[in-house]
C-alpha positions as CSV (number, residue, x, y, z in Angstrom):
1,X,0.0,0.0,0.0
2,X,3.3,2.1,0.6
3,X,3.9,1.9,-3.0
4,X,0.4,2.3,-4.2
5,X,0.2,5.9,-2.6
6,X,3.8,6.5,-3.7
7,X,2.5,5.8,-7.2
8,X,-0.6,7.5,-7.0
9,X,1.3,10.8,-6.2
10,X,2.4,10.9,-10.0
11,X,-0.9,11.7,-11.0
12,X,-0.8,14.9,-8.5
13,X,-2.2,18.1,-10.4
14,X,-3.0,15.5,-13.9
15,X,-6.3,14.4,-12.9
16,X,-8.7,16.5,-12.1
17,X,-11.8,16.2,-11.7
18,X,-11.0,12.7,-10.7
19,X,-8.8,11.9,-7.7
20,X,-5.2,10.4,-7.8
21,X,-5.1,6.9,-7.2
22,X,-2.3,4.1,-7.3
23,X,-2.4,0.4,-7.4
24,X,-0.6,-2.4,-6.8
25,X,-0.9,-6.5,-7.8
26,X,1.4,-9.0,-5.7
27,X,1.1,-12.2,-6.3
28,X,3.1,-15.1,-4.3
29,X,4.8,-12.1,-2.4
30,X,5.9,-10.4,-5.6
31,X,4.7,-6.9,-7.5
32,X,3.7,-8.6,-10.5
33,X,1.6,-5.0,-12.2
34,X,1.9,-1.4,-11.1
35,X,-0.3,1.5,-12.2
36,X,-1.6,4.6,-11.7
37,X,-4.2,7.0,-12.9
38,X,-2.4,9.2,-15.0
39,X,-4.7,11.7,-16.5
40,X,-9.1,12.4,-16.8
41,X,-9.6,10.4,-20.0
42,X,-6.6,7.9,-19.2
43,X,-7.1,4.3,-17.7
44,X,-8.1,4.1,-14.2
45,X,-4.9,3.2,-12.0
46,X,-6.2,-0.2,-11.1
47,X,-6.8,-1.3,-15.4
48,X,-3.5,-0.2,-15.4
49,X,-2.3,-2.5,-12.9
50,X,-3.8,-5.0,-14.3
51,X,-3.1,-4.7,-17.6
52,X,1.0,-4.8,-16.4
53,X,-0.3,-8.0,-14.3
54,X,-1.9,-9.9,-17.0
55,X,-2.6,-13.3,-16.5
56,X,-0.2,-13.7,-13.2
57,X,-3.4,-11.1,-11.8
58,X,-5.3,-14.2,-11.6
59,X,-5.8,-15.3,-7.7
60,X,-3.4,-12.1,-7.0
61,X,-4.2,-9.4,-4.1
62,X,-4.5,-5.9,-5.7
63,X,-3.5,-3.0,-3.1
64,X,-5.6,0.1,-4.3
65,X,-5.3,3.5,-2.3
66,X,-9.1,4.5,-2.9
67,X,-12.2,2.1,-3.6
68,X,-12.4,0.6,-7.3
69,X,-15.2,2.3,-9.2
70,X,-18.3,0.5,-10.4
71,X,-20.1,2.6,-13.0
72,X,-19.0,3.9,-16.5
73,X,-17.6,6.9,-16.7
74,X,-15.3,8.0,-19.5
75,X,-13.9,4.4,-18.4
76,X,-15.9,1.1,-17.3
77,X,-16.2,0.0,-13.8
78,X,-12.9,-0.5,-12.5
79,X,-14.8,-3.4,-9.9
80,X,-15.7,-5.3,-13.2
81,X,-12.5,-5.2,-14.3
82,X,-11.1,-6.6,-11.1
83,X,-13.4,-9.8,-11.0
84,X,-12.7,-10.4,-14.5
85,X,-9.1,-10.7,-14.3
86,X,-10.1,-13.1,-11.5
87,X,-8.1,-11.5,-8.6
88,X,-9.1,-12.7,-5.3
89,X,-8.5,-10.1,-2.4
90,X,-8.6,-6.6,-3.0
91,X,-7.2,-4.6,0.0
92,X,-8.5,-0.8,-0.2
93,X,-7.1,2.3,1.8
94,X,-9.9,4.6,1.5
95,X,-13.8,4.3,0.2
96,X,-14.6,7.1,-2.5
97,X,-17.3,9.1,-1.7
98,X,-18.7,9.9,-4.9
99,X,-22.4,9.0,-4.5
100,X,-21.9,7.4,-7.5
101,X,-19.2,4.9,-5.9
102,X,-19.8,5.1,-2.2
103,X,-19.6,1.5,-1.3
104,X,-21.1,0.1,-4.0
105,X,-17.4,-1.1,-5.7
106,X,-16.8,-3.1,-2.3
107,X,-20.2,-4.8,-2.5
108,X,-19.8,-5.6,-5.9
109,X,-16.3,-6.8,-5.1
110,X,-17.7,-9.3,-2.1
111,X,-20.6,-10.4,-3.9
112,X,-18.2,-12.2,-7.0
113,X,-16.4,-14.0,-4.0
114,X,-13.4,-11.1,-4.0
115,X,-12.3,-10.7,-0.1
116,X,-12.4,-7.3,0.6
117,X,-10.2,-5.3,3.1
118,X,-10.5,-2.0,3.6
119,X,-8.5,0.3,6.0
120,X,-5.2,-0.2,5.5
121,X,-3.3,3.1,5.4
122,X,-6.4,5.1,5.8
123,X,-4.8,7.8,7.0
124,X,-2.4,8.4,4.8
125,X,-4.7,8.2,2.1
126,X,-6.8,10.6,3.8
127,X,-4.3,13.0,3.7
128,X,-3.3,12.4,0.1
129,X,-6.8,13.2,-1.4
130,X,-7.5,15.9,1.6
131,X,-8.9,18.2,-1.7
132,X,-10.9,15.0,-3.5
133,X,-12.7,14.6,0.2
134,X,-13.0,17.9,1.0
135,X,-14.8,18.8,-2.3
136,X,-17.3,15.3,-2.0
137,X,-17.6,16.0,2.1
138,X,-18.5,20.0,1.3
139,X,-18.7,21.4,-2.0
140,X,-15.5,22.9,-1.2
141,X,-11.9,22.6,-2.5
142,X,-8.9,22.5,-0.3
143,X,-7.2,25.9,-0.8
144,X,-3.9,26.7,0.0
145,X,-2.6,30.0,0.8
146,X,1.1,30.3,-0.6
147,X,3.2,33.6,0.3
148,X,6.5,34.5,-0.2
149,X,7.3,37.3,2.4
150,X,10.4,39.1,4.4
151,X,11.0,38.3,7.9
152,X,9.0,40.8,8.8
153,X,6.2,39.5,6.9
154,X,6.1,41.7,4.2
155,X,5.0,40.7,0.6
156,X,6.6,44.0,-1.3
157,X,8.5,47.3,-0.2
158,X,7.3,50.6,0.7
159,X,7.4,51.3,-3.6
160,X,5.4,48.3,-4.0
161,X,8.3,46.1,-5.5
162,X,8.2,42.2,-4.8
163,X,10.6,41.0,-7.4
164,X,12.7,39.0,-5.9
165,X,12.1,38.8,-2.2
166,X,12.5,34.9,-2.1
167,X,15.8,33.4,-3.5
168,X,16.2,30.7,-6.6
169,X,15.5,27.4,-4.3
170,X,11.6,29.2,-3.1
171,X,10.5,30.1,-6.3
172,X,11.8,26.3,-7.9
173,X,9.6,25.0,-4.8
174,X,6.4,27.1,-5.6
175,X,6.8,25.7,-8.8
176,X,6.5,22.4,-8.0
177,X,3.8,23.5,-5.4
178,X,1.8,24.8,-8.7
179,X,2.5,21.8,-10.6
180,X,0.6,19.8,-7.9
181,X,-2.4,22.1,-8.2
182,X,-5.8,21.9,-10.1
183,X,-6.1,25.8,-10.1
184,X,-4.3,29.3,-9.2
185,X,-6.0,31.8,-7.8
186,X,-5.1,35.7,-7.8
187,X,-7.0,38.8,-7.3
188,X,-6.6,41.6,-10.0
189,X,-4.1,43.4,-7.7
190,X,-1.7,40.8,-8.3
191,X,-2.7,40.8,-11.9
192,X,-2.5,43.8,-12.6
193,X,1.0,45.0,-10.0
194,X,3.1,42.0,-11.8
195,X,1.2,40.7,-14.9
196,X,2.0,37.1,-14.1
197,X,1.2,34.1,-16.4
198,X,0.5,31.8,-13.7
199,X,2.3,28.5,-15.3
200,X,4.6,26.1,-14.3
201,X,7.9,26.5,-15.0
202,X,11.2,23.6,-14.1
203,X,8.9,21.0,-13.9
204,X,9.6,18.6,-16.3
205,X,6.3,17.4,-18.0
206,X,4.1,19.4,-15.9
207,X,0.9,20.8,-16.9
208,X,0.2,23.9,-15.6
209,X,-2.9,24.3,-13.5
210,X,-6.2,26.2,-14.4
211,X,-5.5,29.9,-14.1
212,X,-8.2,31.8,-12.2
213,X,-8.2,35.8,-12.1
214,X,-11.0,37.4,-9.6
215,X,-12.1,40.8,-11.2
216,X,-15.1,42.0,-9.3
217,X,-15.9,44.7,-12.0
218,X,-13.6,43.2,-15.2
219,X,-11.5,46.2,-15.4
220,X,-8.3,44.2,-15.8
221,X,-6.1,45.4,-19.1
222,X,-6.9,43.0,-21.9
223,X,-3.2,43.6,-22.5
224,X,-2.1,41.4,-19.4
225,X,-0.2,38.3,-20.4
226,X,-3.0,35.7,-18.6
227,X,-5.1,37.5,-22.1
228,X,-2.7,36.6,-24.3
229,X,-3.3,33.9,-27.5
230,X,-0.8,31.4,-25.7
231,X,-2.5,31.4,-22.3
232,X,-5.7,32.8,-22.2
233,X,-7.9,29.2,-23.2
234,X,-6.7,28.4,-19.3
235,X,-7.7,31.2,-17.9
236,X,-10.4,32.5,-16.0
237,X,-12.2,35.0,-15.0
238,X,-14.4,35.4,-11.9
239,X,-16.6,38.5,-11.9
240,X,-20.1,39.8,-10.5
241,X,-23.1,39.5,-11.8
242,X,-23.0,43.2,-12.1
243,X,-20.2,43.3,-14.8
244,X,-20.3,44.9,-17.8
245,X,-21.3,43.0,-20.5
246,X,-19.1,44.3,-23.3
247,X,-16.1,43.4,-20.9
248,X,-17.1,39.9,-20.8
249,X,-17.4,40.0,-24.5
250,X,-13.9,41.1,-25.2
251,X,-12.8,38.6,-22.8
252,X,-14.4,35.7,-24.4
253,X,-13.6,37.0,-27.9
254,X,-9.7,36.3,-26.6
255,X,-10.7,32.7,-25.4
256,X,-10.5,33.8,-21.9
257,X,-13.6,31.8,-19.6
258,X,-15.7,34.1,-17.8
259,X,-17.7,33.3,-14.8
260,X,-20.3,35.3,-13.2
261,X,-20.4,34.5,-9.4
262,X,-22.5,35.9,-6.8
263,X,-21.4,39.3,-5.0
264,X,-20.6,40.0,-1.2
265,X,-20.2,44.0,-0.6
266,X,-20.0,44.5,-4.3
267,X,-17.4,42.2,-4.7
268,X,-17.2,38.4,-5.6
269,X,-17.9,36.0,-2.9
270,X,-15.0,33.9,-2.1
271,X,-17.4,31.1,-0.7
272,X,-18.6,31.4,-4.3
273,X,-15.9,31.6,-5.7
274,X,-14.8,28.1,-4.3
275,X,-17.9,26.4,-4.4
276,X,-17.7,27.0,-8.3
277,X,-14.5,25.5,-8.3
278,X,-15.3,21.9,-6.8
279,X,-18.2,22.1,-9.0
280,X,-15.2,21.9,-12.1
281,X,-13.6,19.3,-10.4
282,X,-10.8,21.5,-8.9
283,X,-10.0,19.7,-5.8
284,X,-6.4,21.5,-4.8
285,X,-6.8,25.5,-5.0
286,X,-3.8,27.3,-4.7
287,X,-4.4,30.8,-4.0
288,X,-1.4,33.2,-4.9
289,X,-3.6,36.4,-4.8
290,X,-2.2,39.6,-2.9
291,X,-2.9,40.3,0.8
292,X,-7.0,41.4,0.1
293,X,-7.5,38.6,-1.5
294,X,-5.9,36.4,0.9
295,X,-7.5,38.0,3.5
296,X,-10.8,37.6,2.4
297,X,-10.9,33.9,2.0
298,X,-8.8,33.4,5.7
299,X,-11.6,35.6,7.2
300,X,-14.3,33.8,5.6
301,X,-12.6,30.3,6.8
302,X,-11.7,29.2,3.3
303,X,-7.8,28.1,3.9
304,X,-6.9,25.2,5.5
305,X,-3.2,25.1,5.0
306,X,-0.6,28.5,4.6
307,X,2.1,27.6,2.9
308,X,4.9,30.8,3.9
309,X,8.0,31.2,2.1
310,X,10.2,33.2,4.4
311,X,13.3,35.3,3.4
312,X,15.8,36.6,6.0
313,X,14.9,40.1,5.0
314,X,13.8,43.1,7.3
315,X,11.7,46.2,5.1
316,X,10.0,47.8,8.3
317,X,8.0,49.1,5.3
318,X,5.8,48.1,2.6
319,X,2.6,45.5,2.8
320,X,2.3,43.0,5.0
321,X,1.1,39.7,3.8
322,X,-2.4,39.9,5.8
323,X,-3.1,43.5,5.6
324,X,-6.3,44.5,7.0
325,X,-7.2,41.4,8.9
326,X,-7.2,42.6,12.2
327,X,-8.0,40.2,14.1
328,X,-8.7,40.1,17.6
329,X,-6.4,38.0,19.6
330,X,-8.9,35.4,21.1
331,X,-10.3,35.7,17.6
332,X,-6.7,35.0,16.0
333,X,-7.0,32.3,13.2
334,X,-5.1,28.8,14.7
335,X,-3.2,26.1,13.2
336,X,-0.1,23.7,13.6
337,X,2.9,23.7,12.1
338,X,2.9,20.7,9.3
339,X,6.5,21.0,8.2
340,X,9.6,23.7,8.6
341,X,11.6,23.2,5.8
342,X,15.2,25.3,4.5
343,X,15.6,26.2,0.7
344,X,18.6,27.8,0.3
345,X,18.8,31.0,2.1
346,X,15.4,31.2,2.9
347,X,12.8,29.0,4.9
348,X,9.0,26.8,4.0
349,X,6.5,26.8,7.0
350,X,3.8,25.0,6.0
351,X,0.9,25.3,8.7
352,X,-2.4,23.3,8.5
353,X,-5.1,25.6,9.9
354,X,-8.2,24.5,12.3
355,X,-11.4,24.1,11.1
């Protein structure tokens, strides 16, 4: 099951809207197939498996890190497949809540004679598809808040520049902390301060995650680089319902996805925001927007993990990375520290909030 969840993290940021999954088929105390779900569209990890197996998968035990499916989707049942190729335990880590799933591969599974095991690793599969579960459990992604600040905590200087406050080892990581996302998430601050294009960059063979822009009013430059011919048909952007029409137009005309959300104080509702996004199938959010932005969804109880890359840097000027949250101290947002972690000169805290 080690390995299974070990292989299943390839698929990280490839397969939304499914969920990453790995398997494993040992037969005699040997790994005689190995798969995993590579990409929507792409063989389920356990056909895979199976497939490698071939006719050694016959009275074999297939490890599995979440429960085989048994309806067709873009793929038949993967339960159906399992029976067929005549394996005879099937030990799972975690049961997929899609109501479409849900227990219904297990029963399936038990009632063609397959022992069934389930458990094994739970945890650590929990953890793995935090985002998938979050999203069946809620309507709600997982959303991680990443910032790159001094020691001080602040996210630019006093003239509002940013570039480069982290050092070459932080910005590789937050690459690769992209290239395990299903969607970035910026507010037209950031957009518009340091017209990024939001992809992922030094990870080999990585596709770069769904670009989302939130523009409350659409007043964004159709200049910016997310507008562009090479990036705009992965890009989004999330306005009111009170937006000017001909905006949207012009947006659309470029390829560029607009979606009308509903408003809070004029502006769009994260919750919204983030309800439309595990409605796409976007399980991991990764949310790179400025300090409003930020703010907006930790206030609203949208984050559940900060992900703070620190430089050894004092500014004593310049905008600090939650401006304007002002919270109360028996009010102050709590978490605990996941991982510390050095990258060159600078530091990665990654904290997992409560709630």
């Amino acid at each position: 099951m080690r390995r299974a969840l070990s292989l299943a993290e390839r698929g990280r940021g490839r397969t939304a809207p499914n969920p990453i999954v790995g398997a494993v088929v040992v037969r005699d105390g040997r790994v005689v197939g190995e798969g995993w779900h590579r990409a929507v569209g792409l063989e389920h990890a356990e056909i895979e498996a199976l497939r490698r197996a071939g006719r050694l998968a016959r009275g074999a035990t297939m490890y599995v890190t979440l429960e085989p499916c048994a309806h067709w989707g873009r793929t038949p049942p993967c339960a159906e497949a399992l029976i067929e190729a005549g394996i005879a335990r099937c030990v799972v880590a975690q049961r997929d809540p899609d109501p479409r799933v849900n227990g219904r591969g297990l029963r399936r599974l038990r009632a063609a004679g397959v022992k069934v095991e389930l458990g094994l690793f739970a945890a650590q599969a929990r953890a793995q598809l935090a985002g998938y579960l979050r999203s069946r459990r809620l309507g709600e992604p997982r959303v991680t808040w990443k910032v790159a600040a001094t020691l001080d905590g602040r996210i630019n200087d006093a003239r509002g520049r940013s570039r480069w406050i982290t050092g070459p080892a932080a910005r590789a990581d937050a690459h690769r902390l992209r290239a395990a996302s299903d969607a970035i998430v910026v507010g037209a601050g950031t957009a518009r301060a340091d017209d990024p294009r939001l992809t992922v960059r030094g990870v080999a063979n990585a596709p770069s995650p769904l670009r989302v822009v939130v523009d409350s009013g659409l007043k964004l430059a159709l200049e910016l680089k997310l507008f562009s011919a090479a990036l705009a048909r992965g890009t989004v952007v999330a306005c009111t319902r009170a937006a000017p029409g001909s905006r949207e137009r012009a947006l659309t005309a470029r390829g560029v996805t607009v979606w009308r959300v509903a408003a809070q104080r004029g502006r769009v509702s994260p919750r919204a925001l983030v309800q439309r996004l595990a409605r796409e199938g976007r399980h991991e959010v990764l949310l790179e927007g400025g300090a409003s932005l930020g703010s907006a969804f930790l206030k609203a109880g949208l984050v559940q993990r900060v992900v703070l890359y620190t430089a050894p840097l004092v500014l004593g000027g310049g905008l600090a990375w939650c401006e304007g949250l002002n919270l109360a101290l028996a009010d102050a947002t709590r978490g605990r520290v996941h991982s510390l972690t050095r990258l060159g000169d600078d530091s990665k805290l990654v904290v997992e909030l409560e709630g």
